[in-house]
C-alpha positions, 0 to 999 in steps of 0.5 A: 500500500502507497503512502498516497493511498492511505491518506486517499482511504483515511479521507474517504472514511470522513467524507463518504459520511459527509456527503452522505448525511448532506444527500439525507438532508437534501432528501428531507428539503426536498419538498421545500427548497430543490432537492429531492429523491433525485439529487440526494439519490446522486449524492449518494452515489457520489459517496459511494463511487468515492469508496469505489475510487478509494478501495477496491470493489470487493471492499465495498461490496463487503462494507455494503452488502445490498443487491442494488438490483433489488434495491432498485425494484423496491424504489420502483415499487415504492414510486409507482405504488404511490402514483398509482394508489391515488387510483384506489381512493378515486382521485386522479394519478399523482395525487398525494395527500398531507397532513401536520402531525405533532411528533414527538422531537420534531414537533409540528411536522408536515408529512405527504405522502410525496415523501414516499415517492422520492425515496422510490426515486432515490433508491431507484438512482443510487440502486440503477447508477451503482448497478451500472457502475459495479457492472463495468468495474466487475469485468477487470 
């Protein structure tokens, strides 16, 4: 192991947390400033293609032990569920609902059902783009 590398690794270990709390965050803002299931499912896979640049995909793999195929059907299903439970109450597709909700250590607390439908689309960004990734690296 190269002096470089060590410092490469040590760093990644802070940062990948870092920017994997910002991407939670900007989940979470989504709905009020930009950001959303997309852009935080982007971060993410910024923090782990940094591991990937960092380790070797082995490591990675060991150190996040998902399938990201079925990470990526369990957003599908999340996002399209969704959309189309609005079908069931008879309202038109895409409807979402909302309400405020006092919750203990978060207090008043407005809560939609989009929510659900961006970590859909979030897991369906990480799970497709790290898929995508491992597929290319894999074959050296």
């Amino acid at each position: 192991m190269r002096t470089n590398d060590v410092i490469l690794q040590t760093t990644t270990k802070v940062v990948f947390f870092i920017i994997f709390l910002f991407s939670i965050h900007i989940f979470f803002a989504g709905h009020y400033t930009p950001g959303g299931g997309f852009v935080g499912g982007l971060l993410t896979t910024g923090a782990i293609v940094l591991l990937l640049l960092s380790f070797d995909l082995k490591t990675v793999q060991k150190a996040l032990p998902f399938n990201f195929t079925v990470v990526t059907a369990i957003g599908l299903l999340l996002s399209l569920g969704t959309a189309a439970g609005s079908i069931f109450f008879n309202v038109p597709f895409f409807t979402h609902a909302f309400d405020d909700f006092n919750l203990p250590l978060f207090g008043e607390t407005s809560l939609h059902t989009a929510m659900i439908f961006d970590a859909g689309v979030y897991l369906v960004v990480v799970g497709s783009a790290i898929t995508i990734i491992q597929a290319i690296g894999g074959d050296s």
